[in-house]
C-alpha positions as CSV (number, residue, x, y, z in Angstrom):
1,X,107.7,-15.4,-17.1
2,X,105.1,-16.0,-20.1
3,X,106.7,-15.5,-23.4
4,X,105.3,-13.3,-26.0
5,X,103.4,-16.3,-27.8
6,X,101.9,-17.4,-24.7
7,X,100.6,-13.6,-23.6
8,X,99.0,-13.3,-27.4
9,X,97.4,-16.4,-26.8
10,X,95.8,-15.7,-23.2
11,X,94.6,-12.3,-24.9
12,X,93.4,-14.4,-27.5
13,X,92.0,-16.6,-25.5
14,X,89.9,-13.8,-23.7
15,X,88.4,-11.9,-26.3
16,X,86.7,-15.5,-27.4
17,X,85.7,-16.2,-23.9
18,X,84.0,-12.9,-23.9
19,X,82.1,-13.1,-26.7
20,X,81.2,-16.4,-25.4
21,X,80.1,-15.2,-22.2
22,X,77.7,-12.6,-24.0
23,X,76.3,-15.5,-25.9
24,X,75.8,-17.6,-23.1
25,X,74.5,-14.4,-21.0
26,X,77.4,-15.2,-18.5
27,X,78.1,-12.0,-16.1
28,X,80.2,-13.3,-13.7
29,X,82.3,-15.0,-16.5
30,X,82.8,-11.4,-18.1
31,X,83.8,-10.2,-14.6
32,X,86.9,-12.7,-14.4
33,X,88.3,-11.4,-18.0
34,X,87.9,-7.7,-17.2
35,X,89.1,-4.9,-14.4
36,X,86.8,-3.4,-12.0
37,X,87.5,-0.4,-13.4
38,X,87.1,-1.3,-16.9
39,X,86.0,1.7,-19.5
40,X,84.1,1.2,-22.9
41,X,82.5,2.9,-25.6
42,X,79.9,0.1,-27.3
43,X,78.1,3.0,-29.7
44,X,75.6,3.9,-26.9
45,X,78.5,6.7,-25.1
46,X,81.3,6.6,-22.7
47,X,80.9,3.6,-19.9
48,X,82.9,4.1,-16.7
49,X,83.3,1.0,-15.0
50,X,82.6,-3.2,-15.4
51,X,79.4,-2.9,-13.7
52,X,77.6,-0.2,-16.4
53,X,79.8,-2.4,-19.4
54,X,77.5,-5.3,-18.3
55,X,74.4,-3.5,-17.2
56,X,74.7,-1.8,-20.8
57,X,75.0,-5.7,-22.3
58,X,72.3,-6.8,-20.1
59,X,70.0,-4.1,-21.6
60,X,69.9,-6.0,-25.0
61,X,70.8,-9.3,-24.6
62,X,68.7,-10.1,-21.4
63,X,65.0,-10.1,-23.5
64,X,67.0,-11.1,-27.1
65,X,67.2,-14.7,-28.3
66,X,69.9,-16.5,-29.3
67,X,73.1,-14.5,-29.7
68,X,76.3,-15.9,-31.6
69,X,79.5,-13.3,-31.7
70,X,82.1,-14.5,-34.3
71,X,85.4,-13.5,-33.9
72,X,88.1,-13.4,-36.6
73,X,91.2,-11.3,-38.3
74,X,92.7,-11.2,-34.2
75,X,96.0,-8.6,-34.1
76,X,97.9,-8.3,-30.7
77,X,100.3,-6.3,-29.7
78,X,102.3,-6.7,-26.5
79,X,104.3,-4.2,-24.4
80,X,105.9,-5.0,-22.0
81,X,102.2,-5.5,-18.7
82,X,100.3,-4.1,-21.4
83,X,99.0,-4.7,-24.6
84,X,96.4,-3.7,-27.4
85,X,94.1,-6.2,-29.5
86,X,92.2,-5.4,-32.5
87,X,89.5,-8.1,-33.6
88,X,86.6,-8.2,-35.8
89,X,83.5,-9.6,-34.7
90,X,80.4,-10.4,-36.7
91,X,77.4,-10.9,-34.6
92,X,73.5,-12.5,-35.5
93,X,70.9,-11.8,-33.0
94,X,67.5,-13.8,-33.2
95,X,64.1,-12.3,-31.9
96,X,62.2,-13.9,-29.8
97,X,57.6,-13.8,-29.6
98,X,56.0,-11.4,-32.1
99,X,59.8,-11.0,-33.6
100,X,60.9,-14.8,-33.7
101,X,61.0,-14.6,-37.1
102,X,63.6,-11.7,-37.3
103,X,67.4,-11.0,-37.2
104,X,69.6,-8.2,-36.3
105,X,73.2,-8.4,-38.1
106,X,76.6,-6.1,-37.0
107,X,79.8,-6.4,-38.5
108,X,82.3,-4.5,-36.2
109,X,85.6,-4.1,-35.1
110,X,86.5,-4.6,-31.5
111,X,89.5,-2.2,-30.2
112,X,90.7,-3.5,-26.6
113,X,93.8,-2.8,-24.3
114,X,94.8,-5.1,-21.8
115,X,96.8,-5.2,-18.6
116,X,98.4,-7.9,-16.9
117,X,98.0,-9.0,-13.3
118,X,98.5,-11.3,-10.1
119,X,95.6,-13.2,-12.2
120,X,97.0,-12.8,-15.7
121,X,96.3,-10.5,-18.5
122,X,92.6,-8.3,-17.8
123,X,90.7,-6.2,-20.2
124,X,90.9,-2.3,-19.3
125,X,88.9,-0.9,-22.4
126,X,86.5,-2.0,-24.9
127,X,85.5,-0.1,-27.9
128,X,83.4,-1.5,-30.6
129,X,83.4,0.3,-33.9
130,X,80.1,-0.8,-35.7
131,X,80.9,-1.2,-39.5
132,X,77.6,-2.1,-40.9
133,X,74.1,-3.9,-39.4
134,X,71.4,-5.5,-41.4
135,X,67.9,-6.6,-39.7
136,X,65.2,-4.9,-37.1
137,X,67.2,-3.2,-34.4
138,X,63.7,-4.3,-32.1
139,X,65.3,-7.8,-32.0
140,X,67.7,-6.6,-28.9
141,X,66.2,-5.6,-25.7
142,X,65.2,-2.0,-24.6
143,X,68.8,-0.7,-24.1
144,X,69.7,1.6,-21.3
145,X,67.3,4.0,-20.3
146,X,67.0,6.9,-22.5
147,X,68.3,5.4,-25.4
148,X,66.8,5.0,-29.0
149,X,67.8,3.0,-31.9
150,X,69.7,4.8,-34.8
């Protein structure tokens, strides 16, 4: 049996993988760190399951350029097979063509809850509380269909 230290850390562990993944336009490695089932709400409305979380993703960061999520200020909390995880993430998008020579800034807060399994601890939820952006929205892809910037 893990101890408490070694859960935060897997957790831990995870959320930075994830961003990674984004960066790195990784799917499959977003599907290893989350349930099929998995819900969000990333600021475009409710999400339902793993596969619309990483269509939604896909939507911007398929036709953006480079991508770098930073995560800091990580909180855990562990109870018992589940557990919730606050982080903050500030992310930099870079355009690509015509908009090579713009940016598109967020400073947000990630609010997650975890479960563990056979395969160790999985993210069930994901919600993303924008704090502030700076830049031209037009550097991120379309989004999902029927969707407009703010």
């Amino acid at each position: 049996m893990q101890t408490t230290y070694e859960d935060e850390r897997e957790i831990n562990r995870c959320i930075i993988r994830f961003a990674r993944a984004m960066d790195d336009r990784d799917w499959a490695e977003i599907e290893k760190i989350t349930v099929e089932d998995l819900t969000a709400d990333l600021g475009t409305g409710a999400l339902g399951s793993r596969g619309e979380v990483i269509a939604l993703m896909r939507s911007f960061l398929d036709d953006c350029g480079t991508t770098q999520h930073l995560i800091g200020n990580v909180l855990i909390e562990i109870e018992g097979d589940t557990a919730s995880s606050r982080a903050y993430v500030s992310d930099m998008h870079l355009g690509t063509g015509a908009l090579e020579s713009q940016t598109f800034r967020t400073l947000g807060d990630y609010h997650d809850r975890w479960r563990r399994t056979a395969d160790g601890w999985r993210m069930t939820h994901r919600t993303k509380l924008n704090r502030g952006s700076l830049g031209d929205h037009a550097v991120l892809g379309q989004g999902p269909s029927g969707w407009s910037a703010p």
